[in-house]
PyMOL Python script that loads the backbone (N, CA, C, O; Angstrom):
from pymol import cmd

cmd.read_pdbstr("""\
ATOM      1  N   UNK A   1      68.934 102.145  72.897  1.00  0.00           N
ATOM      2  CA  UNK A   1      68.940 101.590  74.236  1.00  0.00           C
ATOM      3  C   UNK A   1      67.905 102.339  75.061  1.00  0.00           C
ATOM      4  O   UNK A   1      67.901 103.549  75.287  1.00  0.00           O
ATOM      5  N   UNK A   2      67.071 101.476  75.455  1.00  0.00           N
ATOM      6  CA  UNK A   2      66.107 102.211  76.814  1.00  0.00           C
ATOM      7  C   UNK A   2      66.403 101.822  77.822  1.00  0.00           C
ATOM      8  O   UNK A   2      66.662 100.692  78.235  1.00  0.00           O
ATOM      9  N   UNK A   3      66.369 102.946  78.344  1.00  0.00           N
ATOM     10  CA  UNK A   3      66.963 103.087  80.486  1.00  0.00           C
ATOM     11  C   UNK A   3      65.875 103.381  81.042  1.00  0.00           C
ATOM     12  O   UNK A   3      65.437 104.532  81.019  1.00  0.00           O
ATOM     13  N   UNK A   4      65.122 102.158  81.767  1.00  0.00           N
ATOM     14  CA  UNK A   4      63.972 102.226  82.717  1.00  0.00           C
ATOM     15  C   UNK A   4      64.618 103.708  83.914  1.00  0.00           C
ATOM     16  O   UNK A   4      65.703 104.287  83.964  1.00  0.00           O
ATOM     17  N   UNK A   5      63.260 103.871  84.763  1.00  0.00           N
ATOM     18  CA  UNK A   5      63.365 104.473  86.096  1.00  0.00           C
ATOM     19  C   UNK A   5      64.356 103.078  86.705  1.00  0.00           C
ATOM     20  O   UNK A   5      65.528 103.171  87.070  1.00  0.00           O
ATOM     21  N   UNK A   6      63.744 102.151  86.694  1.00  0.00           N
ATOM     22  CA  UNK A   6      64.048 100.955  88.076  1.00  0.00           C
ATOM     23  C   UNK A   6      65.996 100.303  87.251  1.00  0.00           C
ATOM     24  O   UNK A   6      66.789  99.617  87.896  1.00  0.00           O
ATOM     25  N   UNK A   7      66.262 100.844  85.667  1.00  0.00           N
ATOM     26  CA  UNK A   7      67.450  99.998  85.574  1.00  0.00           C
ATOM     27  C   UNK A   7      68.534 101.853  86.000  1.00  0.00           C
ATOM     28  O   UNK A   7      69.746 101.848  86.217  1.00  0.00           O
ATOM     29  N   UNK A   8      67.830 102.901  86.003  1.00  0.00           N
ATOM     30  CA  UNK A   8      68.424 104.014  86.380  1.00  0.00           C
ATOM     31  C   UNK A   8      68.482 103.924  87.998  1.00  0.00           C
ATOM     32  O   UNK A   8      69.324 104.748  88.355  1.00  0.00           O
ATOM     33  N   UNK A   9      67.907 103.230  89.172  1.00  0.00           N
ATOM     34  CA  UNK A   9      67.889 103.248  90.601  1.00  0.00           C
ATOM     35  C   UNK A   9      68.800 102.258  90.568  1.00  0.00           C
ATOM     36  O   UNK A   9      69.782 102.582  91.234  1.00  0.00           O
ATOM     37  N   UNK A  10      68.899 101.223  90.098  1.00  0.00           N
ATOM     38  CA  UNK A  10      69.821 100.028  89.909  1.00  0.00           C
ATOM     39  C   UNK A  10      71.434 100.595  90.005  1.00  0.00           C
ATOM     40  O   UNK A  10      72.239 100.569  90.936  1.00  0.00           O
ATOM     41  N   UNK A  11      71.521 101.067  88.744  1.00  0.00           N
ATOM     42  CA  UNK A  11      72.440 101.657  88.794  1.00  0.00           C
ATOM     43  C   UNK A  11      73.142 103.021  89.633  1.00  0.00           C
ATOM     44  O   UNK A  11      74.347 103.274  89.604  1.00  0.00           O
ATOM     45  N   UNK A  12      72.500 103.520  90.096  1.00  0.00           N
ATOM     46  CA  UNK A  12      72.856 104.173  91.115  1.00  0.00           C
ATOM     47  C   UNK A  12      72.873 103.904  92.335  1.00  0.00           C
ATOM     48  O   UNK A  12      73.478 104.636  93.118  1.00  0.00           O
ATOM     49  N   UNK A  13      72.438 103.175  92.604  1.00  0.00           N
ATOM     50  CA  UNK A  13      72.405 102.039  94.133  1.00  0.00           C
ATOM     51  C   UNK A  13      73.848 101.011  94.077  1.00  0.00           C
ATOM     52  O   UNK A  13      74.358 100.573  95.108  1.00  0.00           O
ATOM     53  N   UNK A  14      74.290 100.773  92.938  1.00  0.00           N
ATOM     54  CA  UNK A  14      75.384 100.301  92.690  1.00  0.00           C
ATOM     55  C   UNK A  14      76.879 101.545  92.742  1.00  0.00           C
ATOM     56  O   UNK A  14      78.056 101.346  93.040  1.00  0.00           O
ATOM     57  N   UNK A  15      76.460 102.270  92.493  1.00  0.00           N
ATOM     58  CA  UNK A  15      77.290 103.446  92.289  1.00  0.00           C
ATOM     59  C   UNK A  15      77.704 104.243  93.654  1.00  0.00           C
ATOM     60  O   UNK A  15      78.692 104.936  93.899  1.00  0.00           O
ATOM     61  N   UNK A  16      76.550 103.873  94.468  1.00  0.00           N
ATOM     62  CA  UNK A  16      76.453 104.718  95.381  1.00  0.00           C
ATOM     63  C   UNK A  16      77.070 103.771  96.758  1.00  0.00           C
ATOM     64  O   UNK A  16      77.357 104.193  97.878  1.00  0.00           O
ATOM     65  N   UNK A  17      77.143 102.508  96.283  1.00  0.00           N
ATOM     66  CA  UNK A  17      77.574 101.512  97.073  1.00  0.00           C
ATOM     67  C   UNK A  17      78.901 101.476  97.419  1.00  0.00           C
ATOM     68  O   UNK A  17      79.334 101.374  98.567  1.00  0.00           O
ATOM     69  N   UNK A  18      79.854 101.605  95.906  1.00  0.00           N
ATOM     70  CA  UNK A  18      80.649 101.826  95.821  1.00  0.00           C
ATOM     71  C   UNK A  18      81.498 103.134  96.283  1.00  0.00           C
ATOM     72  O   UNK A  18      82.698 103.187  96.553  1.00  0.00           O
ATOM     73  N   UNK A  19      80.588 104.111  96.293  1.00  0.00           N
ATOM     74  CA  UNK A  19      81.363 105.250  97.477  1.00  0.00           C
ATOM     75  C   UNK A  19      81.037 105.384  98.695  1.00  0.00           C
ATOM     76  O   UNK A  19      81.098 106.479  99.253  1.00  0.00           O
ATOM     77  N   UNK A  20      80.610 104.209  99.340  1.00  0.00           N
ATOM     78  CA  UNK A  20      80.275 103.799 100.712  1.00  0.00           C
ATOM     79  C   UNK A  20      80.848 103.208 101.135  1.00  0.00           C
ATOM     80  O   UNK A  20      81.051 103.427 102.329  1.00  0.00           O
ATOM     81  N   UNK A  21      81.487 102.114 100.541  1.00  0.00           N
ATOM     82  CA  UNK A  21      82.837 101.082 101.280  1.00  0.00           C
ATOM     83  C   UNK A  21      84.362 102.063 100.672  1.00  0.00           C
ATOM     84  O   UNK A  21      85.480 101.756 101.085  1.00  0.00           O
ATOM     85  N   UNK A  22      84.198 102.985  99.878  1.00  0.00           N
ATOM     86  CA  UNK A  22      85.573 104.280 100.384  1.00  0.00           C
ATOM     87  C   UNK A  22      85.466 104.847 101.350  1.00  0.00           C
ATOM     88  O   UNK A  22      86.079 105.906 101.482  1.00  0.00           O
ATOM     89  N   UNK A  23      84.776 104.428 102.218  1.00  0.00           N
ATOM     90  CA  UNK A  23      84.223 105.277 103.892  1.00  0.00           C
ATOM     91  C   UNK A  23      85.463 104.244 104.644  1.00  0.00           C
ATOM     92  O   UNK A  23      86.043 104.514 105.695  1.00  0.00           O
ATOM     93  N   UNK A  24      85.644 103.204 103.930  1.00  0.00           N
ATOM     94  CA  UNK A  24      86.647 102.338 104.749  1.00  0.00           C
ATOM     95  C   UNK A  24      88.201 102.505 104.969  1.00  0.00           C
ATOM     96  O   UNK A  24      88.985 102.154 105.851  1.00  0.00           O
ATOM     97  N   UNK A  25      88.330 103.402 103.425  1.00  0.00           N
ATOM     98  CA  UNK A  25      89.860 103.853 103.661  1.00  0.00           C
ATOM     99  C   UNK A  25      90.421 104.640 105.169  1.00  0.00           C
ATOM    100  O   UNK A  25      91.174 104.221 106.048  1.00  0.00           O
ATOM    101  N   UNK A  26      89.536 106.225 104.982  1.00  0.00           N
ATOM    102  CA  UNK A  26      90.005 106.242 106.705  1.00  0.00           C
ATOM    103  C   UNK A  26      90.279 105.748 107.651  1.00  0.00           C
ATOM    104  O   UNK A  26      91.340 106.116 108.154  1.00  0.00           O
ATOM    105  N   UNK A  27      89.351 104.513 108.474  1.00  0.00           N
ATOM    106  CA  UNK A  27      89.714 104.019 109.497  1.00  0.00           C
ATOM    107  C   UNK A  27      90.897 103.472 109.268  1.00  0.00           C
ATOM    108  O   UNK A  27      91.614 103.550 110.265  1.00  0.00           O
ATOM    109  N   UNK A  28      91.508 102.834 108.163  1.00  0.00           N
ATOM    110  CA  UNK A  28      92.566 102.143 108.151  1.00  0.00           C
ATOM    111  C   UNK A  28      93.628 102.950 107.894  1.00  0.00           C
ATOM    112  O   UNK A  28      94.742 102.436 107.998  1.00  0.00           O
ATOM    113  N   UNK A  29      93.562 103.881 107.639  1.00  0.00           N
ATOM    114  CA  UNK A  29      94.879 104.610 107.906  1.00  0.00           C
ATOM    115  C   UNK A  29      94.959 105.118 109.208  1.00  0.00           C
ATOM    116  O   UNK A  29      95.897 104.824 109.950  1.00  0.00           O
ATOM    117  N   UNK A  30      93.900 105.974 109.590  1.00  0.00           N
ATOM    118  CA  UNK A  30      93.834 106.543 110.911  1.00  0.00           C
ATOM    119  C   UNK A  30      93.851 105.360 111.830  1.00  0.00           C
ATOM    120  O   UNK A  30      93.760 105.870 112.946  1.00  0.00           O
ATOM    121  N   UNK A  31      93.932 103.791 112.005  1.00  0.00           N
ATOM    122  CA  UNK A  31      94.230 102.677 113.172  1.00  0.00           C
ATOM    123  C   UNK A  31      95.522 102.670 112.593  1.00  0.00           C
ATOM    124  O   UNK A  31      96.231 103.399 113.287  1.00  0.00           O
ATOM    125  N   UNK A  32      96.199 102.162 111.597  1.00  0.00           N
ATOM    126  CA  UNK A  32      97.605 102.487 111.412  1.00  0.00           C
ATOM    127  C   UNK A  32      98.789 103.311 111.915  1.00  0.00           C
ATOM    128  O   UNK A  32      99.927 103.072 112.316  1.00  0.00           O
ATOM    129  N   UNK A  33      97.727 104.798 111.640  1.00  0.00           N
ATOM    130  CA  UNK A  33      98.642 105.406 112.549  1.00  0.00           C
ATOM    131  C   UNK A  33      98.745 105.660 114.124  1.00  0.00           C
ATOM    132  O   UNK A  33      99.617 106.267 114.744  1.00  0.00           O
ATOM    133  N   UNK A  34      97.501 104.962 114.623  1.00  0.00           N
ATOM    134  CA  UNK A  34      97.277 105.127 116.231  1.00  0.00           C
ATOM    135  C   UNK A  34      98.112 103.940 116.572  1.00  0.00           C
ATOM    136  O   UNK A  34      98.760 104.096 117.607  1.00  0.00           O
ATOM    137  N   UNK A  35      98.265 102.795 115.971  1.00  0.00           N
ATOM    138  CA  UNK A  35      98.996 101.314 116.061  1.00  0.00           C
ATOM    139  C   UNK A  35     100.381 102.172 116.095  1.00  0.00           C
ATOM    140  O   UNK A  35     100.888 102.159 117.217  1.00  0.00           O
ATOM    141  N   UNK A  36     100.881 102.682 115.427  1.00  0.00           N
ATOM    142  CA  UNK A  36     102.256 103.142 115.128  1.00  0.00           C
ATOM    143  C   UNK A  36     102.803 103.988 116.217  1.00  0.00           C
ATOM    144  O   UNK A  36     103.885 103.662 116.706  1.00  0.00           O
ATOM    145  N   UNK A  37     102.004 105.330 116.774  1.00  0.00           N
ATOM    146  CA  UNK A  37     102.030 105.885 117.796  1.00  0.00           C
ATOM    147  C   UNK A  37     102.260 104.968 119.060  1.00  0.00           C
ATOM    148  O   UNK A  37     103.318 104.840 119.676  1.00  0.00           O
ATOM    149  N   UNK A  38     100.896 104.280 119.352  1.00  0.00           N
ATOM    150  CA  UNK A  38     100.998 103.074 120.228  1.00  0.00           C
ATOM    151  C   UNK A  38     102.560 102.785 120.654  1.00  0.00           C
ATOM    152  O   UNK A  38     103.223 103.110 121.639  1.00  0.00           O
ATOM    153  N   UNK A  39     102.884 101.930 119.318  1.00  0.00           N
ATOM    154  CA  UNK A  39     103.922 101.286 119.723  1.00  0.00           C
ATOM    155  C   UNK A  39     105.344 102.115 120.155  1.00  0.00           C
ATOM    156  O   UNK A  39     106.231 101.641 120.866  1.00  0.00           O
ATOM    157  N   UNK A  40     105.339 103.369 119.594  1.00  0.00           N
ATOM    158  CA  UNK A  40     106.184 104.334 119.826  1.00  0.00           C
ATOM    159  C   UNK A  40     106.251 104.740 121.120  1.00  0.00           C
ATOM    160  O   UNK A  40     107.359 104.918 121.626  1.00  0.00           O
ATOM    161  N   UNK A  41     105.039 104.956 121.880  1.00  0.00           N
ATOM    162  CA  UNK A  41     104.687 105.275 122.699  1.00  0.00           C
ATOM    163  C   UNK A  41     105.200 103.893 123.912  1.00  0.00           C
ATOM    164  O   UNK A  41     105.589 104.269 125.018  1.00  0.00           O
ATOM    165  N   UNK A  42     105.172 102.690 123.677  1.00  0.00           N
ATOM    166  CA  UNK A  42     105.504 101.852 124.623  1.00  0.00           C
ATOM    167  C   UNK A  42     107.099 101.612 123.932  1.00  0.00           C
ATOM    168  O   UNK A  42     107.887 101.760 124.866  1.00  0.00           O
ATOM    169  N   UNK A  43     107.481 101.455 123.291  1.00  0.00           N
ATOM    170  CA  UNK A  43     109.013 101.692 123.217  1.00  0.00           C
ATOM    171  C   UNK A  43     109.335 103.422 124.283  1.00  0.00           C
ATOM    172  O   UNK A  43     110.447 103.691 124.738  1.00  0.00           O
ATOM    173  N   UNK A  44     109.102 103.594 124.316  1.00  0.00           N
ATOM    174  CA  UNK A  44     109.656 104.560 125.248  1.00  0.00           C
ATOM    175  C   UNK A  44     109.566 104.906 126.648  1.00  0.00           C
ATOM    176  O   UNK A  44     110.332 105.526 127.386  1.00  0.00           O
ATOM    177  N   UNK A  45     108.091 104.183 126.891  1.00  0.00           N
ATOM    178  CA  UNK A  45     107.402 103.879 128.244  1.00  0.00           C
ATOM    179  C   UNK A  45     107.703 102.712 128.366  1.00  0.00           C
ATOM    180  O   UNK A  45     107.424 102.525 127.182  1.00  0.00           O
ATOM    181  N   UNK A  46     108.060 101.602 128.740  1.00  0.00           N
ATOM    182  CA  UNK A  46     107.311 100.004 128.542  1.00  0.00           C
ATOM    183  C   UNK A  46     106.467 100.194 129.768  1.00  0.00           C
ATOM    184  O   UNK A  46     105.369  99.658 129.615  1.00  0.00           O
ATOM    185  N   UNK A  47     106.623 100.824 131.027  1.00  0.00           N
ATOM    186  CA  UNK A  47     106.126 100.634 132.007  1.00  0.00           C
ATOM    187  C   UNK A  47     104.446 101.333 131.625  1.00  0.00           C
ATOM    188  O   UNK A  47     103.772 101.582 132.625  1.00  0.00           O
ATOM    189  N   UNK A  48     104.117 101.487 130.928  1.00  0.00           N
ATOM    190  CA  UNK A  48     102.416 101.768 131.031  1.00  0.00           C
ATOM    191  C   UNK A  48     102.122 101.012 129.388  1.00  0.00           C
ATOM    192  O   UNK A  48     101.760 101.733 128.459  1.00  0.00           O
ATOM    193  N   UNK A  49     102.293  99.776 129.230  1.00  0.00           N
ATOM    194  CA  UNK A  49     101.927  99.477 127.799  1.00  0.00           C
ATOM    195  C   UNK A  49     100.357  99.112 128.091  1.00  0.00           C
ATOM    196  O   UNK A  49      99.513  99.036 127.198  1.00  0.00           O
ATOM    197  N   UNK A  50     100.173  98.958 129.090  1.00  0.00           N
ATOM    198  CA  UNK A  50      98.567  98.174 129.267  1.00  0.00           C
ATOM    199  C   UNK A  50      97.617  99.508 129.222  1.00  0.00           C
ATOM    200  O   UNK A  50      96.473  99.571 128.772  1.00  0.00           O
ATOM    201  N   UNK A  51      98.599 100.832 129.962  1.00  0.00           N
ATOM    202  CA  UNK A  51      97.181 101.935 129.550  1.00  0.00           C
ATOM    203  C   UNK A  51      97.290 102.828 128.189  1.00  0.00           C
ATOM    204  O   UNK A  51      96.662 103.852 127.921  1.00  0.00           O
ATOM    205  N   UNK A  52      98.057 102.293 127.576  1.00  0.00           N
ATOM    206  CA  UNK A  52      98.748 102.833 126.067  1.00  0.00           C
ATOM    207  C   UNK A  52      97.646 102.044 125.313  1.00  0.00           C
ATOM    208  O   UNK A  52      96.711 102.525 124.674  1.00  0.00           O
ATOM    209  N   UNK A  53      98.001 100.486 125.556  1.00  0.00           N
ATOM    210  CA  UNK A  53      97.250  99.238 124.442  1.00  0.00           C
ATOM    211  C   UNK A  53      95.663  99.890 125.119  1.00  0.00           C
ATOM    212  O   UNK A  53      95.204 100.283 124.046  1.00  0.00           O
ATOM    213  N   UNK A  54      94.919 100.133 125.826  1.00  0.00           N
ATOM    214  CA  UNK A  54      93.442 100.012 126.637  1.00  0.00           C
ATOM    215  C   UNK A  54      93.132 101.395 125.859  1.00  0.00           C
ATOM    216  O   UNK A  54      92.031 101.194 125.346  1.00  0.00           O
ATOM    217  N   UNK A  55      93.528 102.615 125.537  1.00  0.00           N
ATOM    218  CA  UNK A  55      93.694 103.415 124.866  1.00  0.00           C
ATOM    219  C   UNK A  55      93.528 103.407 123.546  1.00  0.00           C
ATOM    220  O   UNK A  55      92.441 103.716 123.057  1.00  0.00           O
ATOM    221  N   UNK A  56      94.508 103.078 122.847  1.00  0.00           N
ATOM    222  CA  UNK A  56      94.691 102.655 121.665  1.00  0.00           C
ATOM    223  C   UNK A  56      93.598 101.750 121.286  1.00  0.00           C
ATOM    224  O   UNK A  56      92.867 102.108 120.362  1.00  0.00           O
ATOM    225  N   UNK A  57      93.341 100.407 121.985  1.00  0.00           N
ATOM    226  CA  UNK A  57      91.932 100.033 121.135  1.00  0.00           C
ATOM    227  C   UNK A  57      90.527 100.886 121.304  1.00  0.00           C
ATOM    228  O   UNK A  57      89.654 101.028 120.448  1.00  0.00           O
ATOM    229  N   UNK A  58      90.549 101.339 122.454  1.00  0.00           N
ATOM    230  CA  UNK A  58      89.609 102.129 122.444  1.00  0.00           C
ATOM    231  C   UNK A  58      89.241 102.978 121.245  1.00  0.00           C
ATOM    232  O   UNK A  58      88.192 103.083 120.609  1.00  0.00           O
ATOM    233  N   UNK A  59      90.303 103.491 121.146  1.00  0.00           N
ATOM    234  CA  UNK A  59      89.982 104.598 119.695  1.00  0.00           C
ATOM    235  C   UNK A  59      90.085 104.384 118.466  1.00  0.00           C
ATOM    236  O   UNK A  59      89.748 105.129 117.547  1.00  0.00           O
ATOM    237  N   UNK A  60      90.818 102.782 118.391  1.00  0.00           N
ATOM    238  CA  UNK A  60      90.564 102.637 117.226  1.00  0.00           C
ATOM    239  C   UNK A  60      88.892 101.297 116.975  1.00  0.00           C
ATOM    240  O   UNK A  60      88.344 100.902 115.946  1.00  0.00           O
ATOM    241  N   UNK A  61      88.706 101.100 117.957  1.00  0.00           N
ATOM    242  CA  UNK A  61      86.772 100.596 117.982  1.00  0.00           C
ATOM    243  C   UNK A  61      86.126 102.033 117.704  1.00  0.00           C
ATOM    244  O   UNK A  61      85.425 102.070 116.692  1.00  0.00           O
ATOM    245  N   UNK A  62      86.225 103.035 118.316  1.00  0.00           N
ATOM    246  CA  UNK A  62      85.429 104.239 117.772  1.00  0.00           C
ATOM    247  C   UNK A  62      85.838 104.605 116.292  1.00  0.00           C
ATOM    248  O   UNK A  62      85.001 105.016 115.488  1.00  0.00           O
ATOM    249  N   UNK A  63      86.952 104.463 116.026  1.00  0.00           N
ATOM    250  CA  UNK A  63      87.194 104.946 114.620  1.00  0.00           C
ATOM    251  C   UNK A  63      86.712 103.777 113.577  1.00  0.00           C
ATOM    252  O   UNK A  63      86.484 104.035 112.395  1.00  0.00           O
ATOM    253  N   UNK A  64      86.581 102.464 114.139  1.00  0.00           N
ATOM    254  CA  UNK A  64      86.010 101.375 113.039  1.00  0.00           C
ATOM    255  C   UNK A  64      84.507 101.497 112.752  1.00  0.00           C
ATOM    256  O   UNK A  64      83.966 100.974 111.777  1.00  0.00           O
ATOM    257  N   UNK A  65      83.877 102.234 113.686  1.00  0.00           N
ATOM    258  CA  UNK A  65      82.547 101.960 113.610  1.00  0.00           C
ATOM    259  C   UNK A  65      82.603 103.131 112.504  1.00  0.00           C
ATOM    260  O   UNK A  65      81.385 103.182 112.332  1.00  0.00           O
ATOM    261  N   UNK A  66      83.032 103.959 111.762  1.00  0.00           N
ATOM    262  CA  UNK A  66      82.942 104.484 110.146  1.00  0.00           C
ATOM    263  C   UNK A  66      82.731 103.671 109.220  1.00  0.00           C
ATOM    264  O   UNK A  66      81.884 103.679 108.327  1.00  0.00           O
ATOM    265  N   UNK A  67      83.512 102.987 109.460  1.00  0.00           N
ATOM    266  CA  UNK A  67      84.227 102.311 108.442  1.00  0.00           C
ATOM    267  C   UNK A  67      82.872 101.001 108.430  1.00  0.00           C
ATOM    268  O   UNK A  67      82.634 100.420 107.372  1.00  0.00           O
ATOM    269  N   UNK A  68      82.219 100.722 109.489  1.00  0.00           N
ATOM    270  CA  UNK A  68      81.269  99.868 109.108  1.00  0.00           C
ATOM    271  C   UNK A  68      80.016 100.455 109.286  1.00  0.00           C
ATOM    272  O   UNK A  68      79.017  99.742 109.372  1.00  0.00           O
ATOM    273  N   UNK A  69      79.950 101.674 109.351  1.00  0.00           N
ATOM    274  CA  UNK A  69      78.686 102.354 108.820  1.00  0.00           C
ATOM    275  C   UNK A  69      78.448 102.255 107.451  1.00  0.00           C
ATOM    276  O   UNK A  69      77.292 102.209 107.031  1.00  0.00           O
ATOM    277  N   UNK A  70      79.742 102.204 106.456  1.00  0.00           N
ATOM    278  CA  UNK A  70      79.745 102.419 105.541  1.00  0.00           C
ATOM    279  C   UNK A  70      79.747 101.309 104.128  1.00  0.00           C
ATOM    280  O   UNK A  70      79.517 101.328 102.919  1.00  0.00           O
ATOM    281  N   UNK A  71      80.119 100.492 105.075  1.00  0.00           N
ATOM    282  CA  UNK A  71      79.825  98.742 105.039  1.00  0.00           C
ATOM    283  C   UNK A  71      78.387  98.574 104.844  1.00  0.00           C
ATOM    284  O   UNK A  71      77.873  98.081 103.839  1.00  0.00           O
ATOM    285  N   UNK A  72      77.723  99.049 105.953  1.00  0.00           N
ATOM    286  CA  UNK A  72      76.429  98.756 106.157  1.00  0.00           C
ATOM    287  C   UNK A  72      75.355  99.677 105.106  1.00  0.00           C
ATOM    288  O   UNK A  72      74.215  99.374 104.752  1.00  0.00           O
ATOM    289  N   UNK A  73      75.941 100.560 104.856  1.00  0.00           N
ATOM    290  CA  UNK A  73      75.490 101.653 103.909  1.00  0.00           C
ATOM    291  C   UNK A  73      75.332 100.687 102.689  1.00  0.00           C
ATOM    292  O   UNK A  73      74.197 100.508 102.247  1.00  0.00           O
ATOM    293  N   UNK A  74      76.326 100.097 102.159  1.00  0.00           N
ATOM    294  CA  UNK A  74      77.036  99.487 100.934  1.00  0.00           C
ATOM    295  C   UNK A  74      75.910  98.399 100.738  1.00  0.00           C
ATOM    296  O   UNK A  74      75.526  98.214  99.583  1.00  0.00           O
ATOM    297  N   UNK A  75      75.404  97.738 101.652  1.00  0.00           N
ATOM    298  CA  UNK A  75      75.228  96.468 101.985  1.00  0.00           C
ATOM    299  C   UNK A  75      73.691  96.967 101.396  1.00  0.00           C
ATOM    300  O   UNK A  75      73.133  96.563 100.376  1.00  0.00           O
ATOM    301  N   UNK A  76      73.311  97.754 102.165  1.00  0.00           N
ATOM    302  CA  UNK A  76      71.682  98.424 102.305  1.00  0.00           C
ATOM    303  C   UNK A  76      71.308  98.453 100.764  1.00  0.00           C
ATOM    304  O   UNK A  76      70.332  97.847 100.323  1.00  0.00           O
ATOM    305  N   UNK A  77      72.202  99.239  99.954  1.00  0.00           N
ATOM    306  CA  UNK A  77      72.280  99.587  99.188  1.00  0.00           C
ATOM    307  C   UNK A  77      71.879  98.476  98.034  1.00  0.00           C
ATOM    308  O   UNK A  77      70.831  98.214  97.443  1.00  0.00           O
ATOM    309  N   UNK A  78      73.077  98.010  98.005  1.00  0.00           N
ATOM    310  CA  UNK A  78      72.822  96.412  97.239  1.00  0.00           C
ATOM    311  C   UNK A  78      71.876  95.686  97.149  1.00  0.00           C
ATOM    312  O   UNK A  78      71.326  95.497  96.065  1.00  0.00           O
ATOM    313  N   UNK A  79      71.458  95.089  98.324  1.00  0.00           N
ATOM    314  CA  UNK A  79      70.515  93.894  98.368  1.00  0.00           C
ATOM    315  C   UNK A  79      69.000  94.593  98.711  1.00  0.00           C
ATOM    316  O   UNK A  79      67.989  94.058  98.256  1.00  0.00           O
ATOM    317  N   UNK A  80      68.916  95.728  99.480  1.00  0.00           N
ATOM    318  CA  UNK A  80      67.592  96.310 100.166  1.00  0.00           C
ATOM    319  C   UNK A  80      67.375  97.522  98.953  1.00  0.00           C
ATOM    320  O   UNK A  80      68.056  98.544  99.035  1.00  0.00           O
ATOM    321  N   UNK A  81      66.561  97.379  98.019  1.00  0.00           N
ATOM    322  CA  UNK A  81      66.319  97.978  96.697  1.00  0.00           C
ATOM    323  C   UNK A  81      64.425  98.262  97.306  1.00  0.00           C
ATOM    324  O   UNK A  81      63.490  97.603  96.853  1.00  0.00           O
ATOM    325  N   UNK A  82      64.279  99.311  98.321  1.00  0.00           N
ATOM    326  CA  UNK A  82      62.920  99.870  98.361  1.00  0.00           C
ATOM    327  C   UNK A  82      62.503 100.216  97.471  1.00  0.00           C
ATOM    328  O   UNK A  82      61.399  99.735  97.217  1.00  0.00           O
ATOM    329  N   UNK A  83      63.002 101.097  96.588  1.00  0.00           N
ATOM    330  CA  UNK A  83      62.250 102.207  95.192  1.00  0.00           C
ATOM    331  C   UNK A  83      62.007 101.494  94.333  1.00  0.00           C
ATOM    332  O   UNK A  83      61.391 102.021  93.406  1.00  0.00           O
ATOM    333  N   UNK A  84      62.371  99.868  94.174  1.00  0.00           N
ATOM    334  CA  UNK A  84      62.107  99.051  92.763  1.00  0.00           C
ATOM    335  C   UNK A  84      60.881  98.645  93.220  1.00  0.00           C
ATOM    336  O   UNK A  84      60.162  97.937  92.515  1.00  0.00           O
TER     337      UNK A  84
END
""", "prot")
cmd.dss("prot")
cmd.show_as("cartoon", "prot")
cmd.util.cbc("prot")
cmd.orient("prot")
């Protein structure tokens, strides 16, 4: 079997893709558990659920944008093949 340079970038652009969309696991646990808090948090308050919920998405839009860096990483990766 011969392994070009360009079927060795191939394959690692594939490889490397694949540990770029595991960038996605975090956000989804870490919005899970801010969702969970959240709601804990307005079960006990109801009277401030609007600055609990305004909160809560807030941080979990900052915590998604990982998760689609890593998307975008993935993506780059795949289809945008500079070194071939």
């Amino acid at each position: 079997m011969n392994i070009t340079g360009e079927d060795l970038i191939l394959a690692c652009s594939a490889i490397g893709a694949g540990l770029a969309v595991i960038a996605g696991i975090g956000p989804g646990i870490g919005q899970g558990i801010a969702a969970g808090h959240a709601a804990g948090a307005v079960g006990r308050n109801p009277g401030a659920k609007s600055d609990i919920t305004s909160t809560m998405l807030l941080g979990q839009a900052v915590a998604e944008t990982t998760g689609l860096y890593g998307l975008l990483v993935a993506m780059l990766l795949l289809f945008v093949k500079p070194l071939v």
